[in-house]
C-alpha positions in Angstrom: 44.4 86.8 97.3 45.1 88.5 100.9 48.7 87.9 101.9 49.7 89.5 105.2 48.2 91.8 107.8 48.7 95.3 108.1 49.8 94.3 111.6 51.6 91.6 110.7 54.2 94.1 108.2 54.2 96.7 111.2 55.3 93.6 113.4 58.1 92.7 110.4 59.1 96.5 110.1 59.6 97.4 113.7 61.5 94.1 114.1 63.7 94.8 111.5 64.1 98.7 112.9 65.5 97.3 115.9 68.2 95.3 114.6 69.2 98.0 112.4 68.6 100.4 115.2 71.3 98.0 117.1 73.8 98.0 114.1 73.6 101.7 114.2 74.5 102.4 117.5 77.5 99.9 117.3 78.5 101.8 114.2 78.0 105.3 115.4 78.4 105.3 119.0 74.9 107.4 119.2 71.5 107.5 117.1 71.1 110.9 116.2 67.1 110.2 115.8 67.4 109.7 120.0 68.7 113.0 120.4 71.0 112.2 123.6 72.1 115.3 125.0 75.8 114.7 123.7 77.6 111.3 122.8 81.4 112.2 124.6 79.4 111.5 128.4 78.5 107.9 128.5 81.0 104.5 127.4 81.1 105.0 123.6 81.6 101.7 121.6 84.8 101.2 120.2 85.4 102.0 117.1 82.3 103.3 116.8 82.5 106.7 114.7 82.2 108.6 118.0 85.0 107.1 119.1 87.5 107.1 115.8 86.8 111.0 115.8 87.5 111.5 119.4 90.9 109.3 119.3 91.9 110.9 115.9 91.3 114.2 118.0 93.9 113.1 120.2 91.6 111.6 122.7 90.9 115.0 124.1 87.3 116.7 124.6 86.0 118.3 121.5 84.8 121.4 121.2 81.5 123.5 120.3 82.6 123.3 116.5 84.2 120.1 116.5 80.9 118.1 117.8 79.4 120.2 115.5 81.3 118.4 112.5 81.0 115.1 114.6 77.3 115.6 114.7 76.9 116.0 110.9 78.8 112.8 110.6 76.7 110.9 112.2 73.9 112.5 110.7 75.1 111.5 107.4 76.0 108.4 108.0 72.7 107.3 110.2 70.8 108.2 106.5 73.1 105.8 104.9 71.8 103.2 107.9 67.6 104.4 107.1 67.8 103.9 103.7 69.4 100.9 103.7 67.2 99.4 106.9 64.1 101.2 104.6 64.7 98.9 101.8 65.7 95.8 103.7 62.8 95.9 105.7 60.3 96.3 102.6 62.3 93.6 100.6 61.4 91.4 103.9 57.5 92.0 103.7 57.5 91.4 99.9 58.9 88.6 99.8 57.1 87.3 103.2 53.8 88.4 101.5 54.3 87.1 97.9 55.0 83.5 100.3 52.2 84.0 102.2 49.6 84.9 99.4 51.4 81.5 97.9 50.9 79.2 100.8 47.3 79.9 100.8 46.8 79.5 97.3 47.8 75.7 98.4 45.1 75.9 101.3 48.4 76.0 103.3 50.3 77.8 106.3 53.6 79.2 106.0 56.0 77.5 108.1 57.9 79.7 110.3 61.4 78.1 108.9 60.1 80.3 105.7 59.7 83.4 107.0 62.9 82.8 109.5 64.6 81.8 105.6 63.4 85.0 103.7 64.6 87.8 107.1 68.0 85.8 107.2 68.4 86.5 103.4 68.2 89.6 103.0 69.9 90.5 106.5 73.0 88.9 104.8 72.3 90.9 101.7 72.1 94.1 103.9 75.3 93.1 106.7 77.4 92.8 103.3 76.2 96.8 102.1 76.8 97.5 106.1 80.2 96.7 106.1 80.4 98.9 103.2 79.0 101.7 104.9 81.0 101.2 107.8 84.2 100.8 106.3 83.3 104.2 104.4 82.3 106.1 107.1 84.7 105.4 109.1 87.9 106.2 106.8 86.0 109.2 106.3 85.5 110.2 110.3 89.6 109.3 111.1 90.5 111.9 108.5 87.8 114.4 109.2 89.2 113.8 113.0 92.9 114.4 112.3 91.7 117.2 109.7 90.3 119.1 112.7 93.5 118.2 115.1 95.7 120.1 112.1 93.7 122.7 111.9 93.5 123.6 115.4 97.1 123.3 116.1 97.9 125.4 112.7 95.7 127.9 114.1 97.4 128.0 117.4 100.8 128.3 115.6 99.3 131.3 113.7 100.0 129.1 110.3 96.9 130.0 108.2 96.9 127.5 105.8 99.6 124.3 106.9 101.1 122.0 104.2 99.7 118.2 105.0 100.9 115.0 103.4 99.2 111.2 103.9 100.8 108.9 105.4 100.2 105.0 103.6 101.1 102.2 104.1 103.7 100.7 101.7 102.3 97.1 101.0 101.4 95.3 98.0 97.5 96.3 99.3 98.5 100.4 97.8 96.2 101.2 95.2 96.8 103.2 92.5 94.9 106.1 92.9 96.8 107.0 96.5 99.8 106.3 95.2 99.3 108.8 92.5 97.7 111.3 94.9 99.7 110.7 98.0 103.4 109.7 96.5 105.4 111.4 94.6 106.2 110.3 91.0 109.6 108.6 92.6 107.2 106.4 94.5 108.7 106.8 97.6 108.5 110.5 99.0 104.8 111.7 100.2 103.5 114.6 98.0 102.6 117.6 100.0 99.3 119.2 99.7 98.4 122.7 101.6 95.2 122.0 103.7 92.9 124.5 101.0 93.3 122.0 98.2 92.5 119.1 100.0 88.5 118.4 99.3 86.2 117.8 102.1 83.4 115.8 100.0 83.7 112.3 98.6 86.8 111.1 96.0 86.2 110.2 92.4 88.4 108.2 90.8 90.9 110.3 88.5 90.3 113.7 90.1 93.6 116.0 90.5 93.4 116.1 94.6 92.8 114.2 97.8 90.0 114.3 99.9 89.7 114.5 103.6 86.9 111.7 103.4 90.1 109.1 102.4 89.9 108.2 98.5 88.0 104.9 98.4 86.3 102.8 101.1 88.7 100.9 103.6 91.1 103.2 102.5 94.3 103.1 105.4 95.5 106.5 104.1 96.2 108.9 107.2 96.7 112.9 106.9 99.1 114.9 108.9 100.8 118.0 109.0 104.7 118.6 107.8 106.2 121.7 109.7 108.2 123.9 108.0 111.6 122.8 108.6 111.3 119.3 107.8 110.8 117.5 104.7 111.4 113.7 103.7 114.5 111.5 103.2 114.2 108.0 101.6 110.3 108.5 102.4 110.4 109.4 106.1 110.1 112.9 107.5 112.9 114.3 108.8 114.4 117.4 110.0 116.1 119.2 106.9 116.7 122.5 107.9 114.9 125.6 110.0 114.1 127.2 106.8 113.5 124.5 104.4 110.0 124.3 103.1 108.7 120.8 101.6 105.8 121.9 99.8 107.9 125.1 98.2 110.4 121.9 97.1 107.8 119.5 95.6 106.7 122.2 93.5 109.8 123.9 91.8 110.8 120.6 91.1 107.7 119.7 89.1 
C-alpha cells in the first residue's frame, strides 16, 4: 500500500528544516551551515549564544582566538539542533505516512487536521529537548565566555595560571553537586580552584572538579577570578591582606 510521495516527504522535511533553521538562529545568534562572514557585525539576538559569549566577554570585540572558541560553540551546538531537527522531521513523515497508507486502506483522504495533529506532536516533543539544549549550551557558552575574560586578563597581569572560584547562588534551588564542588565543606566560603584543574568538557556527576561547561543544565554557577590579596569572609570576597593567598589557605587547611 503506497503511503506518501517522495515529494510530498521532501515538502514535510524542508518544512520542518525551516522551523528548526528558525529555532537555531534564535538560539545561536548565527547558523554556522550559512557561513556569514562573522556573527559580531549584524544585531545578534539576545541571548542568543553569540550574544551570552560576547556579554560574558565584557561586551568588548573578541579576538582571532576567541571567535575561534565561539565558532566551535556554535558548531557544537548547531549538531545538537541537526540531529534533533533529523529525527523530528523523520518521526513526522512516519507517522504522516503510516496515516496516510491507513486512510487509503478505508478508500479515504487524510484530513489535513491529521497531518496538522501528527507535526504539532512531535514539535512539542522536540521544543521540550530544545529547551534542553538551550539551557545547556548556554550555561556552557557564559562560562566558556568568562573563562576566556580570566584568562586574558591573567595573561596581561603576567599570572600564568590564576586561582578562580564560582560564584552561586545561595537559594534552596543549590544542588548538591555545586555545593560540593563550589563551597567549601563549611558551606558558606567558595572553594578555590586554579584555572588548570578546572575541565573544559562536560560534568559527570561525582567527578573530583568543576567544569568550565557549568556542572548540569540550567546550572546558575558563574566563574571568576580571586586576586591574590583577597580571600573570603562570611562567604564574600574581601580584601585580606597584600600577601595573603586564598587558594594556598583552602589547601593547608584541608
Amino acid at each position: 500500500m503506497y503511503g506518501i510521495s517522495s515529494s510530498g516527504k521532501e515538502a514535510i522535511e524542508i518544512s520542518i528544516s525551516k522551523i528548526f533553521d528558525s529555532l537555531a538562529y534564535k538560539l545561536l545568534g548565527n547558523i554556522p551551515k550559512v557561513r556569514q562572514k562573522s556573527p559580531f557585525f549584524q544585531s545578534l539576538p539576545v541571548l542568543s549564544l553569540a550574544y551570552i559569549f560576547v556579554q560574558a566577554l565584557g561586551n568588548k570585540e573578541p579576538n582571532h582566538y576567541e571567535r575561534d572558541v565561539l565558532r566551535g560553540i556554535l558548531n557544537s551546538s548547531y549538531g545538537h539542533i541537526e540531529s534533533l531537527k533529523n529525527k523530528t522531521s523523520s518521526n513526522v513523515v512516519e507517522a504522516v505516512d503510516a496515516a496516510v497508507k491507513e486512510a487509503k486502506v478505508k478508500g479515504e483522504y487524510i484530513a489535513a487536521g491529521v497531518v496538522a495533529a501528527i507535526v504539532a506532536s512531535e514539535m512539542d516533543k522536540a521544543r521540550h529537548q530544545m529547551k534542553t539544549i538551550a539551557e545547556a549550551e548556554a550555561t556552557k557558552t557564559r562560562n566558556m565566555g568568562h573563562t576566556m575574560e580570566i584568562a586574558a586578563k591573567a595573561e596581561s597581569q603576567g599570572i600564568e595560571d590564576p586561582t578562580v572560584f564560582f560564584i552561586v547562588c545561595r537559594d534552596n534551588l543549590l544542588c548538591a553537586e555545586c555545593k560540593r564542588l563550589h563551597m567549601m565543606p563549611d558551606g558558606v566560603s567558595p572553594r578555590c580552584w586554579k584555572m588548570g584543574e578546572i575541565s573544559m568538557g562536560w560534568h559527570k556527576r561525582g567527578e573530583d572538579r568543576p567544569s568550565s561547561c557549568g556542572l548540569h543544565p540550567h546550572c546558575r554557577c558563574t566563574i571568576s577570578q580571586l586576586p591574590i590579596g583577597w580571600g573570603f569572609k562570611n562567604g564574600f570576597v574581601s580584601f585580606i591582606s597584600l600577601d595573603h593567598d586564598e587558594y594556598k589557605t583552602q589547601h593547608n587547611e584541608q
